[in-house]
TORROTOR-815476 format. One record per residue (C-alpha): x, y negated, z; residue in one letter. Coordinates in steps of 0.5 Angstrom, whole numbers, padded with zeros to 4 digits. Layout:
<atoms>
{xx X; yy Y; zz Z; resn A}
...
</atoms>
This chain:
<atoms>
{xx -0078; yy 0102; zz -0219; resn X}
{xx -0077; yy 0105; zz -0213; resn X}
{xx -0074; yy 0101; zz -0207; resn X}
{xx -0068; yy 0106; zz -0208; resn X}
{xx -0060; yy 0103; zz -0208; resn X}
{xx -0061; yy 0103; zz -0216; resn X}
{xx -0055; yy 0102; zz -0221; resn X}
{xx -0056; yy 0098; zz -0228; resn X}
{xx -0054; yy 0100; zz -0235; resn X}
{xx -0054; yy 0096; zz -0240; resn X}
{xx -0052; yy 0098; zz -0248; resn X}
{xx -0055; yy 0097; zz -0254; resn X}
{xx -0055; yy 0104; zz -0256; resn X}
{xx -0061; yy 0108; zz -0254; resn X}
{xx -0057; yy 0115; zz -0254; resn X}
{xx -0051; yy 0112; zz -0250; resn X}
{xx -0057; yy 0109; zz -0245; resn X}
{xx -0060; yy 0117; zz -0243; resn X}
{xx -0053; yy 0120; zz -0243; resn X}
{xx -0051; yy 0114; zz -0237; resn X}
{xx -0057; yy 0115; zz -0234; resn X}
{xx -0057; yy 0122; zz -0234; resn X}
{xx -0049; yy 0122; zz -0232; resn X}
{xx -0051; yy 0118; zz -0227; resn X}
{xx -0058; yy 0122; zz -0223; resn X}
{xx -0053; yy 0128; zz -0223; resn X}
{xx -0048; yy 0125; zz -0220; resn X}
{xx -0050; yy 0120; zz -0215; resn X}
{xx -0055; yy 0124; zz -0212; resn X}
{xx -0060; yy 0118; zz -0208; resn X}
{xx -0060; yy 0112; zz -0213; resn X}
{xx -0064; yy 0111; zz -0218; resn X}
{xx -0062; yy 0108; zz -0225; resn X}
{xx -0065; yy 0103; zz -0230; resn X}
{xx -0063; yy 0102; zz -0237; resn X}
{xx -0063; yy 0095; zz -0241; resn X}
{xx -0062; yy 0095; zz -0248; resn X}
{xx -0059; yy 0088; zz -0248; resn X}
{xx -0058; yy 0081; zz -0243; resn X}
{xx -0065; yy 0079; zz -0243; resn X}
{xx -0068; yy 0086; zz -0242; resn X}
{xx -0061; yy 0087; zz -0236; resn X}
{xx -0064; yy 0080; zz -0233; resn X}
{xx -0071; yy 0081; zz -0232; resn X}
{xx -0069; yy 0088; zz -0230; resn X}
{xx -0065; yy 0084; zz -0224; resn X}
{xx -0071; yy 0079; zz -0222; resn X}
{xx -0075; yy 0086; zz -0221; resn X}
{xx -0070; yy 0089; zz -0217; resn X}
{xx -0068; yy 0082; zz -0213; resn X}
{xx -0076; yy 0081; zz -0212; resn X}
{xx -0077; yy 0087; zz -0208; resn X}
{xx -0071; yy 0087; zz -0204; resn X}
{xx -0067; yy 0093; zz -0208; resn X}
{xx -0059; yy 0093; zz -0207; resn X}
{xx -0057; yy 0094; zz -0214; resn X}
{xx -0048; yy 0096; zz -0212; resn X}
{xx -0047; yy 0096; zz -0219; resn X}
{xx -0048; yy 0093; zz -0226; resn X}
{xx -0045; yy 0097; zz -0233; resn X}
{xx -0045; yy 0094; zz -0239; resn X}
{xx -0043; yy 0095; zz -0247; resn X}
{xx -0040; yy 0089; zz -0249; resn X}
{xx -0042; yy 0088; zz -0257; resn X}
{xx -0049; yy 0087; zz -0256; resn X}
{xx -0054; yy 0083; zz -0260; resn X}
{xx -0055; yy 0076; zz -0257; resn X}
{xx -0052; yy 0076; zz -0250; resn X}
{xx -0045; yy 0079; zz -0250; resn X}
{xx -0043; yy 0084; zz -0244; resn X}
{xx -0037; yy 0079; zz -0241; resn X}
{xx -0043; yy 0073; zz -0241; resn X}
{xx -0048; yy 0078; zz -0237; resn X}
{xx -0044; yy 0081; zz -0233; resn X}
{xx -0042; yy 0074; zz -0231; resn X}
{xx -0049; yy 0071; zz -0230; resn X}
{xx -0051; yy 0078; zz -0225; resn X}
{xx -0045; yy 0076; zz -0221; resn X}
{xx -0048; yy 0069; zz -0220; resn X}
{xx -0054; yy 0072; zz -0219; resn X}
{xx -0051; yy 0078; zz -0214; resn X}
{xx -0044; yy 0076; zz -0212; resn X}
{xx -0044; yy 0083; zz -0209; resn X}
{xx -0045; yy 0087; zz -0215; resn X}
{xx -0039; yy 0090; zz -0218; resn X}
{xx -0039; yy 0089; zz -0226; resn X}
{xx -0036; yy 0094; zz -0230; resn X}
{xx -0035; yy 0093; zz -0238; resn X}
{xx -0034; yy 0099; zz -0243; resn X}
{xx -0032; yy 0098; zz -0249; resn X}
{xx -0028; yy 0099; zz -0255; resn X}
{xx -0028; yy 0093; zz -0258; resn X}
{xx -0027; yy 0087; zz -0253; resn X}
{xx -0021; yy 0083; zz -0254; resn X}
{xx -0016; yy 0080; zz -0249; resn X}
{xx -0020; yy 0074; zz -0248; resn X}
{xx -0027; yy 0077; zz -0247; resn X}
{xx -0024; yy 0081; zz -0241; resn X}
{xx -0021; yy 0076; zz -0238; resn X}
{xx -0027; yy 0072; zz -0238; resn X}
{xx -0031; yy 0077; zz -0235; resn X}
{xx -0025; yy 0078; zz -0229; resn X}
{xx -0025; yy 0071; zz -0228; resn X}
{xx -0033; yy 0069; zz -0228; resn X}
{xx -0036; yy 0076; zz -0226; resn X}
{xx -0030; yy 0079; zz -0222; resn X}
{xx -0030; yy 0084; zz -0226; resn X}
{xx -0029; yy 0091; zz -0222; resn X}
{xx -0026; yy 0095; zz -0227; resn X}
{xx -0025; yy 0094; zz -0236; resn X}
{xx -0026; yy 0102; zz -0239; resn X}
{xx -0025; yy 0103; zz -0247; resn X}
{xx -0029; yy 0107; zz -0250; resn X}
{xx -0029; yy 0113; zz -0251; resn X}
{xx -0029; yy 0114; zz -0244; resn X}
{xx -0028; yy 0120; zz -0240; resn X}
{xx -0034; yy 0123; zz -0237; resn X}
{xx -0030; yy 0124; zz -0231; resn X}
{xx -0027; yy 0117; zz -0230; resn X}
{xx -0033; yy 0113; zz -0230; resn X}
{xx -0037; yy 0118; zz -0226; resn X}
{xx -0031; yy 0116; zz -0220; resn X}
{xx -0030; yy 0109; zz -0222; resn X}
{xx -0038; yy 0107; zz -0221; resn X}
{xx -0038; yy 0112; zz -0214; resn X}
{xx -0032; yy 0109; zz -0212; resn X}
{xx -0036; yy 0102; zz -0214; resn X}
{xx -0042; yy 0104; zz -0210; resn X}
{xx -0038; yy 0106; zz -0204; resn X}
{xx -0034; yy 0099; zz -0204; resn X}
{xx -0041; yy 0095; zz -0205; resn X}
{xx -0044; yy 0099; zz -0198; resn X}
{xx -0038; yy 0099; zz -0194; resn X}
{xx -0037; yy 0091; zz -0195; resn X}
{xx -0044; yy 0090; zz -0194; resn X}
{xx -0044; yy 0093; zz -0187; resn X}
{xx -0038; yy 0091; zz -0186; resn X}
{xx -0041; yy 0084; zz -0187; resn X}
{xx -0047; yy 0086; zz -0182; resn X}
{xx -0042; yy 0088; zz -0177; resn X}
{xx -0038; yy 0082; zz -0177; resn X}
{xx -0045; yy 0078; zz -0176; resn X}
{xx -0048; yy 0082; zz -0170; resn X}
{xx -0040; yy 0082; zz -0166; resn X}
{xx -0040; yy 0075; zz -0168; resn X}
{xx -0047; yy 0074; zz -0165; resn X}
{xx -0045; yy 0078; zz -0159; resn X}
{xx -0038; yy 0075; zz -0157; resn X}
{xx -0042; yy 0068; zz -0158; resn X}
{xx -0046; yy 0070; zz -0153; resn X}
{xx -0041; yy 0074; zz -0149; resn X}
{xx -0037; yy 0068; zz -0148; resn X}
{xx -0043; yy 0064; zz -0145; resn X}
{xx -0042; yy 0065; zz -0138; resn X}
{xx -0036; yy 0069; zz -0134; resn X}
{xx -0038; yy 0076; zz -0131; resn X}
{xx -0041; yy 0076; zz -0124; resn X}
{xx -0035; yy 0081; zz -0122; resn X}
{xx -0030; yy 0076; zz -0125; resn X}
{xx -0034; yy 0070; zz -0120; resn X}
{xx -0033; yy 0074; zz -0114; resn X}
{xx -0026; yy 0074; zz -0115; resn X}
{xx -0025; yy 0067; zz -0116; resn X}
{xx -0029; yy 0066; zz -0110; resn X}
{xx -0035; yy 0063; zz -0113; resn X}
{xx -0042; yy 0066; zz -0113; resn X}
{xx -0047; yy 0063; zz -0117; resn X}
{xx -0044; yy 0062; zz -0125; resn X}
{xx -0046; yy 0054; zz -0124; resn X}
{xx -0040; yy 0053; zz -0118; resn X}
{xx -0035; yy 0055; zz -0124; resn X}
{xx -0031; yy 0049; zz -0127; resn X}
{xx -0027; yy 0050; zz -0133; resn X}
{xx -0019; yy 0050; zz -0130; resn X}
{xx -0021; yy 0055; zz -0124; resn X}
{xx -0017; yy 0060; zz -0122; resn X}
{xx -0013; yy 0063; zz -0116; resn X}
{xx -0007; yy 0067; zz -0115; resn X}
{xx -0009; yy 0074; zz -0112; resn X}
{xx -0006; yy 0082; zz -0112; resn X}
{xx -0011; yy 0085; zz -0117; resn X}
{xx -0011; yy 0093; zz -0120; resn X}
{xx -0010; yy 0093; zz -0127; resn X}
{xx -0013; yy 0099; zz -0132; resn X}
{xx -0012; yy 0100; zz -0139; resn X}
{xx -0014; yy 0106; zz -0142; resn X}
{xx -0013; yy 0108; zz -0150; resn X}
{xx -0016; yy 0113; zz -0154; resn X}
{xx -0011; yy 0118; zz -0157; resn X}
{xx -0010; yy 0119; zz -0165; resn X}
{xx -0015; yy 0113; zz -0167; resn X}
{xx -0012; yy 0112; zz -0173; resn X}
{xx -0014; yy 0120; zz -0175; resn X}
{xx -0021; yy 0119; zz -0171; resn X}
{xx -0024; yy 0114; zz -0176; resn X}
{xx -0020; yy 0116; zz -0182; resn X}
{xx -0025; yy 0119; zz -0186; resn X}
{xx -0031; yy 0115; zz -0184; resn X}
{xx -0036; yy 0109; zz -0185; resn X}
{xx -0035; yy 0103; zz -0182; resn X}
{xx -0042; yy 0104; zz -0179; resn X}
{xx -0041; yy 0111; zz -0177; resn X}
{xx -0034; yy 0108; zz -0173; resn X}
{xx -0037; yy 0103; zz -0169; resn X}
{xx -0043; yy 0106; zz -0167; resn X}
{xx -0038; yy 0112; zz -0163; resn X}
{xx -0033; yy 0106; zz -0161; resn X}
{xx -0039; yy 0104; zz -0158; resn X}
{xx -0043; yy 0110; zz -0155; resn X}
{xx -0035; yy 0112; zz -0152; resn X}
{xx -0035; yy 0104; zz -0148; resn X}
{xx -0042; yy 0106; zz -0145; resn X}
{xx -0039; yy 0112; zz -0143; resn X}
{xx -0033; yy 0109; zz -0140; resn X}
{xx -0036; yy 0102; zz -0137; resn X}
{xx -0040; yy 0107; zz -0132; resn X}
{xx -0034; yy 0109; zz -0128; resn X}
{xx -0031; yy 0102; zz -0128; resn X}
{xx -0037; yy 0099; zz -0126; resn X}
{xx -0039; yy 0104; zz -0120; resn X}
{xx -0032; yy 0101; zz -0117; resn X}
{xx -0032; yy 0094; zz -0119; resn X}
{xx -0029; yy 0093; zz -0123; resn X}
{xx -0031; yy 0090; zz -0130; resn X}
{xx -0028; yy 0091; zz -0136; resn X}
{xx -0023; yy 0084; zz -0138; resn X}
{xx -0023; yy 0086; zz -0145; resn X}
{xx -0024; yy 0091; zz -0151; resn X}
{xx -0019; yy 0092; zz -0157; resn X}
{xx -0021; yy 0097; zz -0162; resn X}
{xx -0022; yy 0103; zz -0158; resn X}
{xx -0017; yy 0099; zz -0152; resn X}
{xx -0020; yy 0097; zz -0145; resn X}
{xx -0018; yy 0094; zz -0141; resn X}
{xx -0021; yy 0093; zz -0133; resn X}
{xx -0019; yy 0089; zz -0127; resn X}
{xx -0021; yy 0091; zz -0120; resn X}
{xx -0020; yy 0086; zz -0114; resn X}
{xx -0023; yy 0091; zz -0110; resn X}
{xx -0016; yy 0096; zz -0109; resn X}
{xx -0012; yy 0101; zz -0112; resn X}
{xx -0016; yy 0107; zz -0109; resn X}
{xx -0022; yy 0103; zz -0113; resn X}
{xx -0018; yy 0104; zz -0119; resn X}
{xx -0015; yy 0110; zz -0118; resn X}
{xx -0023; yy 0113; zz -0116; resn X}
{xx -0025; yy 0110; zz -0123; resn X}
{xx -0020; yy 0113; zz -0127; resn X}
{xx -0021; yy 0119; zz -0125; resn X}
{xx -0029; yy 0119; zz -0125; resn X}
{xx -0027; yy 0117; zz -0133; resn X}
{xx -0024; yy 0123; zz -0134; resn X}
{xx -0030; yy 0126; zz -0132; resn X}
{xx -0035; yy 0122; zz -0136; resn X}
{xx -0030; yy 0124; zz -0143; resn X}
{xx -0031; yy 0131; zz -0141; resn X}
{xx -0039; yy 0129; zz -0142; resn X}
{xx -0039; yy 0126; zz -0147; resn X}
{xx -0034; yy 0130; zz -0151; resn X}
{xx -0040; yy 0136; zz -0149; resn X}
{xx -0044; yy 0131; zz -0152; resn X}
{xx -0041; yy 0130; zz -0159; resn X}
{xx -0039; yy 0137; zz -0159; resn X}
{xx -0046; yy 0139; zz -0160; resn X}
{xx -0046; yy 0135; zz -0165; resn X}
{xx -0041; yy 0138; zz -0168; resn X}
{xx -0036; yy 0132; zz -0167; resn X}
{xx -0028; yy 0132; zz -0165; resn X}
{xx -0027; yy 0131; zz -0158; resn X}
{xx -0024; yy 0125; zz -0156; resn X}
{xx -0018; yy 0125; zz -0151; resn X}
{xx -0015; yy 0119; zz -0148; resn X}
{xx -0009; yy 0116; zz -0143; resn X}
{xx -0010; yy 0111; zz -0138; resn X}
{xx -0004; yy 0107; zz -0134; resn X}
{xx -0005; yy 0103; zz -0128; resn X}
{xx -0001; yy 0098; zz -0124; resn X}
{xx -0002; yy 0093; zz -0118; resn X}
{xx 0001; yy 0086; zz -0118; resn X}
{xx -0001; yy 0079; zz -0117; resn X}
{xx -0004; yy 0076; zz -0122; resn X}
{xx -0008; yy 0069; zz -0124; resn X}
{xx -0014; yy 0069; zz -0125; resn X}
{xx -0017; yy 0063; zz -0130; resn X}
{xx -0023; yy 0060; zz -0133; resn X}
{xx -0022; yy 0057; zz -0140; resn X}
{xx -0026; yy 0054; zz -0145; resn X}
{xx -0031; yy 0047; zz -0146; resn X}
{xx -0037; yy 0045; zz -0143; resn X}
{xx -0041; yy 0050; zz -0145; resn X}
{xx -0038; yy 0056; zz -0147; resn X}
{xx -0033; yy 0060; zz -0142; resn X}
{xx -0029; yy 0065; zz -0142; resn X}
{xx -0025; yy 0069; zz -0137; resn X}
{xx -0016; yy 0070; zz -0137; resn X}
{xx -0011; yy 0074; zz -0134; resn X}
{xx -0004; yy 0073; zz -0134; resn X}
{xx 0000; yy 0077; zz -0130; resn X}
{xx 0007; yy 0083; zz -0131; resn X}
{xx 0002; yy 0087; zz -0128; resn X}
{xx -0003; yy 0087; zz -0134; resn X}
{xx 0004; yy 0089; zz -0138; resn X}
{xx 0006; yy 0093; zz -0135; resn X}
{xx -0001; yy 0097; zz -0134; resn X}
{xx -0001; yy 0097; zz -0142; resn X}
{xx 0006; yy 0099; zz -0143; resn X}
{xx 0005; yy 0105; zz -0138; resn X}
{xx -0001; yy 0108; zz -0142; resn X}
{xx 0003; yy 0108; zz -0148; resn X}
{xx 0008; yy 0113; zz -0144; resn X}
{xx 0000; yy 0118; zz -0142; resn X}
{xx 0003; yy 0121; zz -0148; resn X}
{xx 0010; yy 0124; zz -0145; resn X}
{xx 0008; yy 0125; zz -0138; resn X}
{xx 0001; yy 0126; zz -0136; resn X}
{xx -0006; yy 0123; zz -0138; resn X}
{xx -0006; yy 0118; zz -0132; resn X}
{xx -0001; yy 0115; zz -0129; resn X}
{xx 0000; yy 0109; zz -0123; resn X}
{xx 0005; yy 0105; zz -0122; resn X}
{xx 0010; yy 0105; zz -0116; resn X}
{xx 0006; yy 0099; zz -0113; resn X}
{xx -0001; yy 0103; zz -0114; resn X}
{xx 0001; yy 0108; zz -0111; resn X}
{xx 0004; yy 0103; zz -0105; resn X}
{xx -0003; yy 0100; zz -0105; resn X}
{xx -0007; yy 0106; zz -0104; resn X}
{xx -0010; yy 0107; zz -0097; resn X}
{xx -0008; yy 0114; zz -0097; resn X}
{xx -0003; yy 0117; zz -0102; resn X}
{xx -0003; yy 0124; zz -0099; resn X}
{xx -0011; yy 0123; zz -0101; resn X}
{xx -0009; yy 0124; zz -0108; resn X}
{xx -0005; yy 0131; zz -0112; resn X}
{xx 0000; yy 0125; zz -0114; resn X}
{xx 0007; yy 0128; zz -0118; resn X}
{xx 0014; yy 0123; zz -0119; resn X}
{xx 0015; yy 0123; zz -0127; resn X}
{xx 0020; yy 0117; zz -0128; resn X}
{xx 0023; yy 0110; zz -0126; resn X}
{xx 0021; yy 0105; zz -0132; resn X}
{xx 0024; yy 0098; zz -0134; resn X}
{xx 0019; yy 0094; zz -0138; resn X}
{xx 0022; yy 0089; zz -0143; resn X}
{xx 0023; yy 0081; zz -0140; resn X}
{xx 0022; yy 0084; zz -0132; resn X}
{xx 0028; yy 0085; zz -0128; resn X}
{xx 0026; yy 0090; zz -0122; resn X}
{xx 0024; yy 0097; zz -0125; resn X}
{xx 0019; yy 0102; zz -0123; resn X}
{xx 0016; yy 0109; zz -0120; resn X}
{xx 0011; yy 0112; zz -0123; resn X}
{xx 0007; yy 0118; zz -0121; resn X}
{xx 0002; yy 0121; zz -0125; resn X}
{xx -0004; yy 0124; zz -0122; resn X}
{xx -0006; yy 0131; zz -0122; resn X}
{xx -0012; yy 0131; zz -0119; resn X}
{xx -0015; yy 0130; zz -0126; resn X}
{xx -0013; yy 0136; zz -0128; resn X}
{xx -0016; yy 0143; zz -0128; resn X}
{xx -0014; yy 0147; zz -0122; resn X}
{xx -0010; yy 0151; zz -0126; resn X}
{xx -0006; yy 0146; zz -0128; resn X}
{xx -0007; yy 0142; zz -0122; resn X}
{xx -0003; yy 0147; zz -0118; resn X}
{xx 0002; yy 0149; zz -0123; resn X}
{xx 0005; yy 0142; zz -0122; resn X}
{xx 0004; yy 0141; zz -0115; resn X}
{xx 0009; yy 0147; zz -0113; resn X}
{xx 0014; yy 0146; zz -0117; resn X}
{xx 0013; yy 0137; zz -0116; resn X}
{xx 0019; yy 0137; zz -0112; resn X}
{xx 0024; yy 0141; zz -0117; resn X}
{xx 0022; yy 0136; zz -0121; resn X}
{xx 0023; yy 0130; zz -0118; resn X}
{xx 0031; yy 0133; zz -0115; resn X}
{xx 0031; yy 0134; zz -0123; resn X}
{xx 0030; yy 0127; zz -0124; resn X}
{xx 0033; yy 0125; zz -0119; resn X}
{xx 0041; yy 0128; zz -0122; resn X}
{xx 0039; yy 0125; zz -0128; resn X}
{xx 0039; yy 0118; zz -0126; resn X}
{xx 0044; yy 0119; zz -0123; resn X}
{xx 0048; yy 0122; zz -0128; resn X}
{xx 0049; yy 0129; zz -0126; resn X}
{xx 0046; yy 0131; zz -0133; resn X}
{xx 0048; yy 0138; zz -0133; resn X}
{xx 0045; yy 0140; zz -0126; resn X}
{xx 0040; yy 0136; zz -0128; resn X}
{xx 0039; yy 0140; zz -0135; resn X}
{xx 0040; yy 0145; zz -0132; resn X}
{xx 0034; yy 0145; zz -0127; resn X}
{xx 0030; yy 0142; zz -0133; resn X}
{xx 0031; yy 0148; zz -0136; resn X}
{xx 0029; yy 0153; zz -0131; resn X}
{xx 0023; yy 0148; zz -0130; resn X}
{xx 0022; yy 0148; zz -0137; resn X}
{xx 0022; yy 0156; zz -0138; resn X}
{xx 0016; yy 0157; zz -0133; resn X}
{xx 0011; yy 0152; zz -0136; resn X}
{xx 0013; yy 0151; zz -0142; resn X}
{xx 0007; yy 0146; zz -0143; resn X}
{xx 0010; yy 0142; zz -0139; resn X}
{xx 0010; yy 0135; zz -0144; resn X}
{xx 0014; yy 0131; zz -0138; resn X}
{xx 0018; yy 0137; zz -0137; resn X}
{xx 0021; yy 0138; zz -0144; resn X}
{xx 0020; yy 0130; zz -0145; resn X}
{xx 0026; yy 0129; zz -0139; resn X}
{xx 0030; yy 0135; zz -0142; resn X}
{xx 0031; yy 0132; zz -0148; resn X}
{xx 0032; yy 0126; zz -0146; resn X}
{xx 0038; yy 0129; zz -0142; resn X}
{xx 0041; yy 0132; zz -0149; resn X}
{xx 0041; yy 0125; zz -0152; resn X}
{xx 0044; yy 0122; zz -0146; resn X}
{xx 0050; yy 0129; zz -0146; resn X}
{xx 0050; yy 0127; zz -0154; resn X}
{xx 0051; yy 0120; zz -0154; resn X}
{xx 0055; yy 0119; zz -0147; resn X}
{xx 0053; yy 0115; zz -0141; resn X}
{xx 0053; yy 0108; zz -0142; resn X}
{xx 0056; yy 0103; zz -0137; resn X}
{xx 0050; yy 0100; zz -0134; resn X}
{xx 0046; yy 0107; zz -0133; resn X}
{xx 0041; yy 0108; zz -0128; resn X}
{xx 0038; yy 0113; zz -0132; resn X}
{xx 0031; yy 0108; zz -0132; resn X}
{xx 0026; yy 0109; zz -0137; resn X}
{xx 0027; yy 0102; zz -0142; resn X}
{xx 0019; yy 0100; zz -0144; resn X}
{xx 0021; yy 0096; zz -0150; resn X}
{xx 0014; yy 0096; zz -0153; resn X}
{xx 0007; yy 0100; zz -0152; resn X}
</atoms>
């Protein structure tokens, strides 16, 4: 026996056990296969395999066998190896044997005999991959939980300057304090498609590579990052809006590196969004006597999020009114007006800009020269002018049709002229969600 992932048949009839054997060698290159001709040989099989550490993701096993009935084995190999998928091929089982087998070894799947070559071949590739992915899966979990226990010990040495305190014996449960802060949320585009296809493994390990990339540019400003959801940072700075801003713009850079990197390894490309905003924000610590984490609570750390969902309309960074306001030279920045938004539960609106800087100089200057016709087009729309602004849309339209922004505001135009101004129009851009 090797150390090989190995799969178990059991069948009392030697030509049925060559044939699985051979089906199974053939199909499911990188295991091996064991042969037992009834419970008792299955069993010492097992404590071979369990000895030596092998993983065994699967047992397949003939029901009417001499001695020790295949829905009593395949239970005792699911006391004996929980992870195990069972499967039980027979033609003779009755109802009760099945369900037996469902209930005490969960039974993965019941096939009849004859069975189809094809089918079983599937089911048991389909059993081995289940088997793999929960158990790494499992590990997974048990290295975050590890990591987060760990993580969740002390409170960043950033999110202590910003509290005023340094040294993380000075900081109590219930320290906060109330300060302007600049929020960076940023999301990576087509996720959902980026990790179909792929192991739990594989997506963890890129998710990870990409957050080292993306936490050097935070860093470098000080900034750190608040947290991380799937492939969403969020990151706080308390040293200014031209800190934020630098950090987004060199994340750009970093993904281009990176994207080179996974291009020579033959991967997708990633891209992403980035929103930032400016607020006042409370700052707290929370937890018991040992165990700490860092909070923010703030319409800023809102609104930062709700901003990135619209990267995908109006350009891959985009600041809030209030950034740009912070900056210490806004004219330092290629910034371009692309709307006036309202997120859900906040009453004042507003303008957000987006930044051209991070753009290749084509691009860059395109934008810049025709920023404001643009921002005179939105300007007739929120005030209800469709039709000039329609019409300046469209010329704006016509000479760069790559322009997501441009036909983004075009169409809002239509189904405005469509459905009619309503009463209360200001022609602000309403954030429901993300």
């Amino acid at each position: 026996m090797s150390g090989k992932p190995t799969l178990l048949c059991v069948d009392d009839e030697p030509m049925v056990l060559a044939g699985l054997r051979e089906q199974f060698i053939r199909h499911l290159p990188g295991h091996d296969v064991e042969v037992a001709q009834d419970g008792a040989e299955a069993l010492e099989i097992l404590d071979e395999l369990c000895a030596q550490g092998t993983p065994v993701p699967a047992v397949i096993s003939d029901h009417i066998m001499p001695g020790m009935k295949g829905d009593e084995l395949l239970a005792r190999v699911h006391r004996m190896l929980p992870d195990t998928r069972t499967i039980l091929l027979t033609g003779q089982a009755d109802v009760d044997a099945v369900g037996r087998a469902v209930n005490d070894a969960a039974l993965y799947r019941y096939i009849t005999k004859p069975w189809d070559q094809g089918d079983l071949t599937l089911t048991v590739r389909e059993a081995v991959r289940s088997f793999i992915t929960e158990r790494q899966v499992r590990e997974q979990q048990a290295r975050l939980a590890a990591a987060h226990e760990a993580a969740t010990r002390f409170v960043p040495y950033e999110f202590l300057s910003l509290l005023g305190r340094s040294e993380l014996a000075e900081v109590r449960r219930g320290d906060s304090v109330l300060r302007p802060i600049s929020v960076y949320y940023s999301d990576i585009r087509s996720y959902t498609s980026l990790i179909e296809g792929h192991t739990a493994a594989e997506n963890l390990a890129w998710i990870n590579e990409y957050l080292g990339w993306m936490e050097g540019p935070i860093h470098r400003h000080g900034g750190f990052v608040e947290g991380v959801a799937g492939d969403a940072i969020l990151a706080l700075f308390g040293t200014g809006a031209d800190a934020v801003v630098r950090a987004a713009m060199e994340s750009f850079a970093a993904l281009g590196e990176f994207n080179a990197v996974r291009a020579g390894r033959g991967e997708r490309p990633l891209s992403i969004g980035i929103g930032l905003s400016t607020g006042e924000c409370l700052l707290g610590v929370l937890g018991g006597a040992d165990r700490l984490k860092c909070g923010v609570v703030g319409d800023a750390v809102n609104l930062a999020a709700r901003v990135e969902g619209l990267t995908r309309h109006l350009g891959k960074l985009l600041i809030t009114g209030q950034t740009r306001d912070a900056l210490a030279d806004p004219g330092r920045y290629a910034l371009r007006y692309v709307d006036r938004v309202r997120v859900k539960g906040l009453n004042a609106a507003t303008d957000l800009y987006e930044v051209l800087d991070v753009l290749d100089a084509g691009e860059r200057d395109r934008k810049l020269a025709s920023a404001d016709q643009f921002a005179e087009a939105l300007a007739l729309f929120q005030k209800g002018d469709l039709d000039d602004a329609g019409a300046l849309l469209d010329a704006l339209a016509r000479a760069a049709p790559d322009d997501t922004a441009v036909r983004w505001h075009r169409a809002r135009v239509e189904r405005v002229s469509l459905d009619g101004l309503p009463a209360d129009w200001d022609g602000t851009t309403r954030l429901l969600s993300k």
